[in-house]
C-alpha positions in Angstrom: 0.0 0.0 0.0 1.4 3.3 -1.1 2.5 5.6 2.1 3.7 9.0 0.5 3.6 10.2 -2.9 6.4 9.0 -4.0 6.1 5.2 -3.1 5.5 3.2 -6.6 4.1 0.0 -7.9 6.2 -2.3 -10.1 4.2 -3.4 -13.4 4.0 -6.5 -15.0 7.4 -5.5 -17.1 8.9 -4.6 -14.5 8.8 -0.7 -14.2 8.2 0.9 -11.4 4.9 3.9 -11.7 3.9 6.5 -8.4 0.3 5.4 -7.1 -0.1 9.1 -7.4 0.0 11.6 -10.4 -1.3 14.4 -11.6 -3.7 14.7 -14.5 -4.3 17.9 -17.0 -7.2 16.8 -19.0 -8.9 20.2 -20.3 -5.7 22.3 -19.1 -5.3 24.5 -22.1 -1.7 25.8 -23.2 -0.7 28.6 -20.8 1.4 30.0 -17.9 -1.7 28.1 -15.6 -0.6 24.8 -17.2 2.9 25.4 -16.8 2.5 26.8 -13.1 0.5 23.6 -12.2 3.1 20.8 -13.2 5.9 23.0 -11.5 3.7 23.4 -8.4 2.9 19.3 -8.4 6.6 18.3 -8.7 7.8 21.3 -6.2 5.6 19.8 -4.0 6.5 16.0 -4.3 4.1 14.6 -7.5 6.7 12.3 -9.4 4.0 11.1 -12.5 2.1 13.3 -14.8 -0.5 11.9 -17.5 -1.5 13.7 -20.4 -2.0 12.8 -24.4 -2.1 14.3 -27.4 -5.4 15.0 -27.8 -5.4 17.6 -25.2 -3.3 19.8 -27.1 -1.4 20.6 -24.0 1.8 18.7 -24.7 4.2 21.8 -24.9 3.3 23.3 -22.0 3.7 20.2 -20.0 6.9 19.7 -21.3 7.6 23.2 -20.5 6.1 22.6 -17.0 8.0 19.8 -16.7 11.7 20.9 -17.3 11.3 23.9 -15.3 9.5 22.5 -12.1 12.7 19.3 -12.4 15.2 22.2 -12.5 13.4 24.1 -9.6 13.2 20.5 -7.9 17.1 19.9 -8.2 15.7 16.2 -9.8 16.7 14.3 -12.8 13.9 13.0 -15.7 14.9 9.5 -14.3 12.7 10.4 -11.0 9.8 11.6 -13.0 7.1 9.0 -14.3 5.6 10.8 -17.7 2.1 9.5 -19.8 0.8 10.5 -23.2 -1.5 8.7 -25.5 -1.5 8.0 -28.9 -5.2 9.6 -30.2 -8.0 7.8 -32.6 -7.0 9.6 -35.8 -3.3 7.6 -35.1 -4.3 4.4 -34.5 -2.5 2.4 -37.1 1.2 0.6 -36.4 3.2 3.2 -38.4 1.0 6.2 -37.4 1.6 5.2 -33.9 4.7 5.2 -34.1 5.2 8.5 -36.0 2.2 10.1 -33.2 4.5 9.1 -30.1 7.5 11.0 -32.4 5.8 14.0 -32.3 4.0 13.7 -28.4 8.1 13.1 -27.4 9.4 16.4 -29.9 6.2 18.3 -28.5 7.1 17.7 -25.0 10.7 18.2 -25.5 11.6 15.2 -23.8 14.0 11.9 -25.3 11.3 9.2 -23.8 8.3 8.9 -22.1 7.5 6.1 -19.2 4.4 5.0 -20.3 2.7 5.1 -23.9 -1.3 4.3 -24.3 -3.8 3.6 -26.5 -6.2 6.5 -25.7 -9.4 4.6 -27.0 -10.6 1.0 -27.9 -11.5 2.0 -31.5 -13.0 -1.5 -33.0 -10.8 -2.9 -35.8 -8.0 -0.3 -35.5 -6.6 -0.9 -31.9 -4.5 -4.3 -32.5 -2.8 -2.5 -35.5 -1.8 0.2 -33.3 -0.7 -2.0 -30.9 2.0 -3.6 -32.7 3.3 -0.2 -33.4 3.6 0.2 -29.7 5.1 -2.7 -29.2 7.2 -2.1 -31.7 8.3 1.5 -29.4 8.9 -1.0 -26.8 10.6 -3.6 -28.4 13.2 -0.7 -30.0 13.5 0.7 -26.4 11.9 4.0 -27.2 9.6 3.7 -24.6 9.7 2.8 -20.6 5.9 0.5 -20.8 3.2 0.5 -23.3 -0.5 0.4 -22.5 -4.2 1.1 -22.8 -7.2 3.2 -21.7 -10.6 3.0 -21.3 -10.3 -0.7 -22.5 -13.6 -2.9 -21.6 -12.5 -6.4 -20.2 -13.9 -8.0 -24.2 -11.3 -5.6 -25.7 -8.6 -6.7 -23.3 -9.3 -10.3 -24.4 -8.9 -9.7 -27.9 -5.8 -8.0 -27.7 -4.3 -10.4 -25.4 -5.2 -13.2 -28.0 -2.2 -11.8 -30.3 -0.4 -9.5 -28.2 3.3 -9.9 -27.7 3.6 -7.7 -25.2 1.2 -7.7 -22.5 -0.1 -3.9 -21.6 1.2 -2.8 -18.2 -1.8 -0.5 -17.4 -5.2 -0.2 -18.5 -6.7 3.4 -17.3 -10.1 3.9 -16.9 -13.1 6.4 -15.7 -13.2 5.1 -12.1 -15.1 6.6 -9.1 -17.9 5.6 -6.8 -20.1 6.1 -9.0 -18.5 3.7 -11.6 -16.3 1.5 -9.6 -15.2 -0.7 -12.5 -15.4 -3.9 -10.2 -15.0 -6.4 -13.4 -12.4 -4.6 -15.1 -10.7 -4.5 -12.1 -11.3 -8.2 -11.4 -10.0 -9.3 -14.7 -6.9 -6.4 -14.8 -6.0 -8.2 -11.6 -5.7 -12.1 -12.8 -4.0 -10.7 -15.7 -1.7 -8.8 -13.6 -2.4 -5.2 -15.7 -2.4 -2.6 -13.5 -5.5 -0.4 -13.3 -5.5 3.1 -13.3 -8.2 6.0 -13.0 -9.3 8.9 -14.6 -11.6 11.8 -13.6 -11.3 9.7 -9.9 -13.5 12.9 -8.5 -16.1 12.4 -11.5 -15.6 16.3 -12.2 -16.7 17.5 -8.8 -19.7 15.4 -9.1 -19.4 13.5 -5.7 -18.2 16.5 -3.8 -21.3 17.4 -1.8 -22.6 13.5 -1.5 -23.8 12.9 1.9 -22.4 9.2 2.7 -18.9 10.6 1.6 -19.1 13.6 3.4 -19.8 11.9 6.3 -16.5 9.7 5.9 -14.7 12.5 5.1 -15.9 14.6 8.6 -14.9 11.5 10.7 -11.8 11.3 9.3 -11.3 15.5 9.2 -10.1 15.0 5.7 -12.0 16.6 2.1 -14.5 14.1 0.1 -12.0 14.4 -2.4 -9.2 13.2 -0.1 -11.7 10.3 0.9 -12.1 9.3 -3.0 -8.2 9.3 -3.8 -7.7 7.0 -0.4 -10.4 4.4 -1.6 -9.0 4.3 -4.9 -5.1 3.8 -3.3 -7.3 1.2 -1.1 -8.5 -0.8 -3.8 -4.8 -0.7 -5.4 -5.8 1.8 -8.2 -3.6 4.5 -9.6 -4.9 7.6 -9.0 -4.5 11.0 -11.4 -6.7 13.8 -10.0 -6.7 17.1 -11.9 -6.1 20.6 -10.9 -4.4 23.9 -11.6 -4.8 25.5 -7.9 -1.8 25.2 -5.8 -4.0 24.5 -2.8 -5.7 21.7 -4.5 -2.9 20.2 -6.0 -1.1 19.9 -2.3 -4.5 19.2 -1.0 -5.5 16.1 -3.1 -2.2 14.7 -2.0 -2.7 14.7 1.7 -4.2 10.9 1.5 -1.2 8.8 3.1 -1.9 9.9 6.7 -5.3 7.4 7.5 -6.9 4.7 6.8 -10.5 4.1 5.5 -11.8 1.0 7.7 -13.1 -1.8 5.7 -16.8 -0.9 6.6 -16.4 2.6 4.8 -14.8 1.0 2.0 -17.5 -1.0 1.1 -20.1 2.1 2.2 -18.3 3.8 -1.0 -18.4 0.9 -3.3 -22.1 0.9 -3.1 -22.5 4.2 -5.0 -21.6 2.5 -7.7 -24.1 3.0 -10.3 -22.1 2.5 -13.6 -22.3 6.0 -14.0 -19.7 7.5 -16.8 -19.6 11.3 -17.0 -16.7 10.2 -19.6 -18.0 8.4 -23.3 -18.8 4.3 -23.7 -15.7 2.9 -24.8 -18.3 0.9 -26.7 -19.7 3.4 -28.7 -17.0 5.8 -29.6 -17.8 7.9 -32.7 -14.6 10.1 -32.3 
């Protein structure tokens, strides 16, 4: 179990990931992005996700160099995500999509590459482009997101590499439980997006009443449960205080009772797209 930001889990290739990151999903370009991925590593962060789609990449990269400089800590300490979008998903435009991510970011390699979306009869080609980044050493560990347990099955039937991480819209109110289940017994490693389901959950009453017994936030309570269930967790925010804020989850424990209290919000709720219907 992860006890400070900086503790990691080691995937199934053997890299090593925080538990913790920072997200920038819907950060536009801009001194706010920049500030924001200073601010998280200044103050301890060690993985950021973004992905090409969010058009953000430069900034990040700019965030990035400056806040490691400012840190006094080498790119070897810092875990970095992008994805490779729909429009790429082929096995050379892949490969020529992570190029550009890696010139965009201004960075020589990135940690973890993913499939951004399980786009049907386009994601196995694009996976042996990825593989093909890992094979060549161009990349740390290759994965996917938003991948439904059927999709993981039919890429595992020719994969050559096995994904390390599959990252997904998890919160209470979408708790992923056979996802999870089957990321597990495959040993993939599951990670969450939008874990506060875009300030959704923030006033809910059974959470809030966690969160007063524990004199921590709901959203601290939310990041803890995921860390509980063993799920990385990348919460998004450009506010210093939040930033330190959402981090302050390695100092209690959620007993097992209010675990399952949160699981049973689950409605299978997405405030994100059906990775089963994706028109994009």
């Amino acid at each position: 179990m992860a006890s400070s930001l900086q503790d990691r889990v080691t995937l199934n290739n053997g890299t090593k990931m925080p538990w913790f990151g920072l997200g920038v999903f819907k950060v536009e370009e801009g001194p706010e992005l920049v500030e924001a991925v200073k601010t998280a590593i200044k103050h301890g962060y060690r993985s950021i996700d973004t992905a090409a789609i969010y058009g953000n990449e430069e900034g990040v990269g700019q965030g990035i160099r400056e806040g490691m400089k400012e840190a006094g800590i080498t790119r070897e300490e810092l875990f970095v995500t992008s994805k490779v979008w729909n429009s790429d998903l082929g096995s050379e435009a892949a490969i020529e999509a992570y190029e550009l991510s890696l010139k965009k970011l201004g960075l020589e390699y990135l940690d973890l590459y993913l499939i951004h979306w399980p786009v049907e009869g386009k994601y196995k080609d694009a996976w042996r482009g990825l593989e093909k980044l890992y094979q060549d050493g161009k990349v740390k560990a290759i994965g996917v997101s938003n991948f439904q347990v059927h999709h993981l099955k039919d890429l595992l039937k020719d994969a050559q590499v096995k994904p390390v991480v599959n990252q997904v819209e998890l919160h209470p109110r979408l708790t992923q439980e056979e996802v999870r289940a089957y990321c597990k017994e495959q040993g993939i490693q599951v990670e969450a997006w939008s874990p506060l389901m875009q300030g959704q959950l923030l006033d809910h009453p059974v959470l809030a009443e966690i969160a007063s017994k524990h004199n921590k936030t709901i959203a601290q309570v939310i990041l803890r449960w995921d860390l509980q269930h063993e799920v990385i967790t990348i919460p998004k925010s450009v506010k210093e205080q939040r930033i330190t804020g959402n981090a302050q989850v390695f100092d209690f424990q959620l007993t097992e009772d209010e675990m399952v209290k949160i699981d049973e919000l689950n409605q299978n709720k997405r405030v994100g797209p059906d990775p089963d219907h994706i028109d994009f």
